[in-house]
VEXDREN-2710 file (C-alpha; in Angstrom, 1 decimal):
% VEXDREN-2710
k/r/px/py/pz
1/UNK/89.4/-31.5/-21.5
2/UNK/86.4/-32.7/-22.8
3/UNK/85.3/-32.6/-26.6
4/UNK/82.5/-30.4/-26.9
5/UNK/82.4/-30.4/-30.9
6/UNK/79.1/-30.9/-32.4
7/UNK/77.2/-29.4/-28.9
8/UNK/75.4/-26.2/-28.7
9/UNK/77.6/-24.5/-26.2
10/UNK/75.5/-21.7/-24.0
11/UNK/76.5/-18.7/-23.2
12/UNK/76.4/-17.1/-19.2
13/UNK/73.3/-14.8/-20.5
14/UNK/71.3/-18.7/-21.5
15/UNK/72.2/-17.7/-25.3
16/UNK/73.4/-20.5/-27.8
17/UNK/76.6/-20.1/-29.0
18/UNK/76.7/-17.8/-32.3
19/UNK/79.1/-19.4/-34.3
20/UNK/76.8/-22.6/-33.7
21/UNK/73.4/-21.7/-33.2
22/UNK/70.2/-24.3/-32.4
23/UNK/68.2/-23.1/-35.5
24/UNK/68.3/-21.2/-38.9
25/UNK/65.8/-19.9/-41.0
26/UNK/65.9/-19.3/-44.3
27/UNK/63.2/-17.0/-46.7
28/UNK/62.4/-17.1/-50.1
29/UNK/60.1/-14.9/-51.6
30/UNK/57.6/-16.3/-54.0
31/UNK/56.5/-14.2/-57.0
32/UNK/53.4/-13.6/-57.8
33/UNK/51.8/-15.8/-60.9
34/UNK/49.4/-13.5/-63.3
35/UNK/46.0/-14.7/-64.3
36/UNK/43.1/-14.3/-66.6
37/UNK/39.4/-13.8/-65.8
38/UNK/37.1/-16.5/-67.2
39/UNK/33.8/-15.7/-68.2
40/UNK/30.7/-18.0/-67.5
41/UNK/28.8/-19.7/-70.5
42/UNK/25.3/-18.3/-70.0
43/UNK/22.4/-20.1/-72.4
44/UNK/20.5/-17.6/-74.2
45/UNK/16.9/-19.9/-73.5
46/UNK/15.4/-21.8/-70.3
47/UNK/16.3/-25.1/-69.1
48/UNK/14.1/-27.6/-67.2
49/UNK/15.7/-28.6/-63.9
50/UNK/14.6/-31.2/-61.7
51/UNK/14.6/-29.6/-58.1
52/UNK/13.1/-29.8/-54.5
53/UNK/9.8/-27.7/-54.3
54/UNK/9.3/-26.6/-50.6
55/UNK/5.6/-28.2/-49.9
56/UNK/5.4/-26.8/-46.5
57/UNK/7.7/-25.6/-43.2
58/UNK/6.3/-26.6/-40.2
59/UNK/7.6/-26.0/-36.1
60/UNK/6.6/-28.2/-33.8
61/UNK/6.8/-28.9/-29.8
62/UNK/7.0/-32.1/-28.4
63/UNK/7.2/-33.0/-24.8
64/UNK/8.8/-35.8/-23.3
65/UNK/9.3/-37.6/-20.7
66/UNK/11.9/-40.6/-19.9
67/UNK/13.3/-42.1/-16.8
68/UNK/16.8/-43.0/-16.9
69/UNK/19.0/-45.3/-14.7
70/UNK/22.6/-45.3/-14.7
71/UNK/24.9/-48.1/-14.3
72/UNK/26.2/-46.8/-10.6
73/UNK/25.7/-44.2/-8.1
74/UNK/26.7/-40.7/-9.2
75/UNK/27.4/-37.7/-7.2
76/UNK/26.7/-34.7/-9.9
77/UNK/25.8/-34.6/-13.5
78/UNK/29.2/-32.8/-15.7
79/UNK/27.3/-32.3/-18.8
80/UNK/24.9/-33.9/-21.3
81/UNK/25.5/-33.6/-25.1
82/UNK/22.2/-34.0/-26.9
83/UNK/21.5/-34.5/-30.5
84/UNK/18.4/-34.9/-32.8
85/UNK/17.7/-37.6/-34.7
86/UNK/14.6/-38.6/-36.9
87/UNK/13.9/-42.3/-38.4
88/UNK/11.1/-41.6/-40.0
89/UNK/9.3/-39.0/-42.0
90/UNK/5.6/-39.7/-43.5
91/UNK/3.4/-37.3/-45.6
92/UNK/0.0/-38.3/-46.8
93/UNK/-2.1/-35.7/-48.4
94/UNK/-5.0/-35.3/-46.7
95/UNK/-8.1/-33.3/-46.4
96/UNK/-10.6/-34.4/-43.4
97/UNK/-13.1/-31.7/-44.0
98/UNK/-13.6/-28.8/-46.9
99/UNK/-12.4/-26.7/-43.4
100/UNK/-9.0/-28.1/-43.8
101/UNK/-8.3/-27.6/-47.6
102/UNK/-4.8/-28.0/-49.1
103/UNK/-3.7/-30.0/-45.6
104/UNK/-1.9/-33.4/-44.9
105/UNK/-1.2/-35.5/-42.2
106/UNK/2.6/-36.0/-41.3
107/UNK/3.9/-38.7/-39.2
108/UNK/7.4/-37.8/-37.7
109/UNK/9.6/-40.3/-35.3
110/UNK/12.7/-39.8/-33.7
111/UNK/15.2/-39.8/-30.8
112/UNK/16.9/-37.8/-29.1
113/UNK/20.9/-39.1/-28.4
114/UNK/21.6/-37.5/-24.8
115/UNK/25.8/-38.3/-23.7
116/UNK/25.6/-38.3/-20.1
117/UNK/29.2/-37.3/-18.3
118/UNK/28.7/-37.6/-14.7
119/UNK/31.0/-37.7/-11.3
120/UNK/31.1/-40.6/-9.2
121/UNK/32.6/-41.3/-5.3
122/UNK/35.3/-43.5/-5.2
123/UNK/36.4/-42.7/-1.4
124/UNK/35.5/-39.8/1.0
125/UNK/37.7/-38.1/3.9
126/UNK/35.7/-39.2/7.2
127/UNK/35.1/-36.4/9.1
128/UNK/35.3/-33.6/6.1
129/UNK/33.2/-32.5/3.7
130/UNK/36.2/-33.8/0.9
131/UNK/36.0/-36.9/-1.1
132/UNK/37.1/-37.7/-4.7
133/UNK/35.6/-39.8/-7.4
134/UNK/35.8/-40.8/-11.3
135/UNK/34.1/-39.2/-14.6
136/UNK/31.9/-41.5/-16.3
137/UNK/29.8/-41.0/-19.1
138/UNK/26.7/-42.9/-20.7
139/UNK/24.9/-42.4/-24.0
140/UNK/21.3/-42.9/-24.0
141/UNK/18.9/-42.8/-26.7
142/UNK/14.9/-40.8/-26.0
143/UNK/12.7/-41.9/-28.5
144/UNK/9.3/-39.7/-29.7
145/UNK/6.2/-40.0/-32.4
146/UNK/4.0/-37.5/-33.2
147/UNK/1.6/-36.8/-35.8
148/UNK/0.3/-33.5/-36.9
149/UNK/-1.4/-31.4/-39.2
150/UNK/0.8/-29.3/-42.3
151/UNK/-0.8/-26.8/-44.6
152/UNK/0.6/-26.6/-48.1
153/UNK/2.6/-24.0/-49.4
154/UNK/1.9/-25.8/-52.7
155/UNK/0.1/-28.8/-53.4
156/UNK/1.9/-31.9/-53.9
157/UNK/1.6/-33.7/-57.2
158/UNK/0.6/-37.4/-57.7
159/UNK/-0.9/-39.3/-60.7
160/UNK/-3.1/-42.1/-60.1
161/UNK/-2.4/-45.3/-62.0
162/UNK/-4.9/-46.3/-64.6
163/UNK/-7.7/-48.3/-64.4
164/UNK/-6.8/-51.9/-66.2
165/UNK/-8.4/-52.6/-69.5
166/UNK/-9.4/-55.1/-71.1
167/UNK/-10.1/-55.8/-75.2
168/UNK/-12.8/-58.6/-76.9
169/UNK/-12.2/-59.7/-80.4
170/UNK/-14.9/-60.6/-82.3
171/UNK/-15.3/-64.3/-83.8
172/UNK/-18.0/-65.6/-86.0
173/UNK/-15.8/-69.1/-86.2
174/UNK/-17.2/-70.7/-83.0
175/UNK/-19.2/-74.0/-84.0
176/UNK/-21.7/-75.8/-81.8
177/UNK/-22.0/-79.5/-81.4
178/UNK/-25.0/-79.2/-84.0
179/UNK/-24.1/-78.9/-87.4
180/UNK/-27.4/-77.8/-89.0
181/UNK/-27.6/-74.9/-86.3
182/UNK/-25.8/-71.2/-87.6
183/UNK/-22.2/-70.0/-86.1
184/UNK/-22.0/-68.8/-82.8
185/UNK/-21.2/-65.0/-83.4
186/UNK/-19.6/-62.7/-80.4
187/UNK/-16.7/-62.6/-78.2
188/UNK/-13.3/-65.0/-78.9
189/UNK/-12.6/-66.8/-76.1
190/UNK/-9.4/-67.7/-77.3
191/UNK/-7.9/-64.1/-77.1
192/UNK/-7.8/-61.0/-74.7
193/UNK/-6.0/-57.8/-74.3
194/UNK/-5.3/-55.7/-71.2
195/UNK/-3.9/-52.5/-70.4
196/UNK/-2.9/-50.9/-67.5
197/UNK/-0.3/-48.1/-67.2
198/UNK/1.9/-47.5/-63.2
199/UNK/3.1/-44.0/-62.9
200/UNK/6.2/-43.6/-60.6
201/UNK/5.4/-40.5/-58.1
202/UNK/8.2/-38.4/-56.5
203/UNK/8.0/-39.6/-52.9
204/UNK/7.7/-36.2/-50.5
205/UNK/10.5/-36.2/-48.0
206/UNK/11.2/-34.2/-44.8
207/UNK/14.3/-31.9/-43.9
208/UNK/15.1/-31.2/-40.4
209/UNK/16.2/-27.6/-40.3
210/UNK/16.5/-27.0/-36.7
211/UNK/16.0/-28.6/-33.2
212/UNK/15.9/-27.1/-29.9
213/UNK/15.9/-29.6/-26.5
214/UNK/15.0/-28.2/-23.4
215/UNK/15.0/-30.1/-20.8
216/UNK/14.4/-30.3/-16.3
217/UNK/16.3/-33.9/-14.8
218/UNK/14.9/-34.4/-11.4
219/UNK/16.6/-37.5/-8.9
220/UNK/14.6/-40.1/-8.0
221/UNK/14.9/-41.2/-4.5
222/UNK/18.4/-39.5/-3.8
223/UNK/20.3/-40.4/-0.7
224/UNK/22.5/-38.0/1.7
225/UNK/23.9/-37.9/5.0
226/UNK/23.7/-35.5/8.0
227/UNK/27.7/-34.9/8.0
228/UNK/27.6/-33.9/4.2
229/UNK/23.8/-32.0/3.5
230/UNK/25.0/-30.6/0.2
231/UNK/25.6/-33.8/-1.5
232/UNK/23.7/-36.7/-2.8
233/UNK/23.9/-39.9/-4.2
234/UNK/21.4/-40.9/-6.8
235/UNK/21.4/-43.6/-9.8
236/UNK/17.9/-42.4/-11.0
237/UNK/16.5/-39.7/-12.8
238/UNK/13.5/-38.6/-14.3
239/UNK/13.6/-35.8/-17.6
240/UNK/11.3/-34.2/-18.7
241/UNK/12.0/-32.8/-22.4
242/UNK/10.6/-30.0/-24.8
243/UNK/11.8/-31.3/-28.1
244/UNK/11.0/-28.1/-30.7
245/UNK/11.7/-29.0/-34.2
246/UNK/11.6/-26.9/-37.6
247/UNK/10.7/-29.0/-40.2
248/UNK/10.6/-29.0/-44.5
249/UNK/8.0/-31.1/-46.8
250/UNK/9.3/-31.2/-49.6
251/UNK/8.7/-33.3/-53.1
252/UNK/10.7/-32.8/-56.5
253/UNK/9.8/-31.6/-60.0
254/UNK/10.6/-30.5/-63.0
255/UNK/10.8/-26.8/-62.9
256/UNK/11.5/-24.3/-66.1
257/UNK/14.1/-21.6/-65.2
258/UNK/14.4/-18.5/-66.5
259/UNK/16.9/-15.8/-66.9
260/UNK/20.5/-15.9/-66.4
261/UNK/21.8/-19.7/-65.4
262/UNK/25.3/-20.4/-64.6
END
């Protein structure tokens, strides 16, 4: 007879054995810890922050256009990811005519990161309509430029450096190479004196706050057979994008708030 010690015997209805079951679970009930309501320390006066001021929000469409070649034949397109991404993000302040007051010009440029996951043909079933294949992917980058034209919610704020300056001193010791003639009275050549003050502006800066790609892929110079009319090969393809992006100026200062602050 064998030793079944240790061994979860079943029973004929598929049940462990009771007096030696496969798990156990044990409960403990955790009581409940009392606390205290804290309140906030408000400041009776304002404070000066130092925040973003919304400049100006701003949607714009792009189109776009790219042509894209993948590294082998593919049958079908799975899927494509796409994501929005800008490099770079220029405001400068403005005004071509008085019919454009309070107005800048923004230079925006970007990509747009497309993941490609595709279907290849490794082998096909001669005489059928059935063949099989891999998933591949590729990841592809779309860039775009633009420039446009915002309208300020509210101005943006700059101050100019100074003009330099310069102080004379005045000298009556200068002495000619006659020594009967009177001293040479006016500016010291010896010393000057300049000024010139360089105030540090808050650089604007952009926030992308939404982006919606739309987009139609057409094959370039697809290939297809006579047995299989529903399918095509193709390594080429042309898309053609609408890139519609929500965009914030934006430039901090120093702003008094007022009321109750947390």
């Amino acid at each position: 007879m064998s030793d079944n010690k240790g061994l979860n015997i079943e029973n004929t209805n598929g049940c462990c054995d009771v007096a030696d079951p496969c798990a156990t679970v044990a409960t403990v009930i955790e009581p409940l810890t009392e606390q205290s309501n804290v309140a906030p320390v408000v400041p009776a006066t304002s404070v000066l922050v130092k925040v973003p001021v919304v400049l100006a929000e701003t949607n714009i469409t792009i189109p776009v256009e790219a042509t894209i070649t993948l590294d082998q034949p593919v049958r079908e397109i799975k899927r494509i990811k796409k994501n929005v991404f800008l490099t770079q993000s220029r405001l400068i302040p403005f005004s071509a005519t008085p019919a454009t007051p309070g107005t800048g010009i923004l230079f925006i440029a970007g990509f747009v990161r497309k993941n490609i996951e595709y279907a290849t043909q490794t082998c096909i079933t001669p005489g059928t309509p059935n063949f099989c294949g891999n998933i591949g992917q590729c990841t592809v980058e779309v860039p775009f430029n633009f420039t446009t034209r915002v309208t300020f919610i509210r101005t943006p704020i700059f101050t100019e450096n100074t003009t330099p300056s310069e102080l004379e001193y005045f000298t009556d010791q200068l002495q000619s190479c006659d020594t009967c003639a009177d001293p040479v009275l006016g500016r010291n050549p010896c010393d000057q004196s300049f000024s010139f003050t360089e105030f540090f502006n808050e650089k604007p800066f952009v926030e992308l706050i939404s982006a919606v790609v739309t987009e139609v892929d057409i094959h370039r110079n697809p290939t297809a057979s006579c047995e299989l009319p529903t399918e095509q090969l193709f390594s080429t393809l042309t898309e053609k994008l609408v890139v519609n992006l929500t965009l914030k100026v934006l430039q901090k200062r120093q702003v008094i708030v007022t009321g109750r602050i947390v």
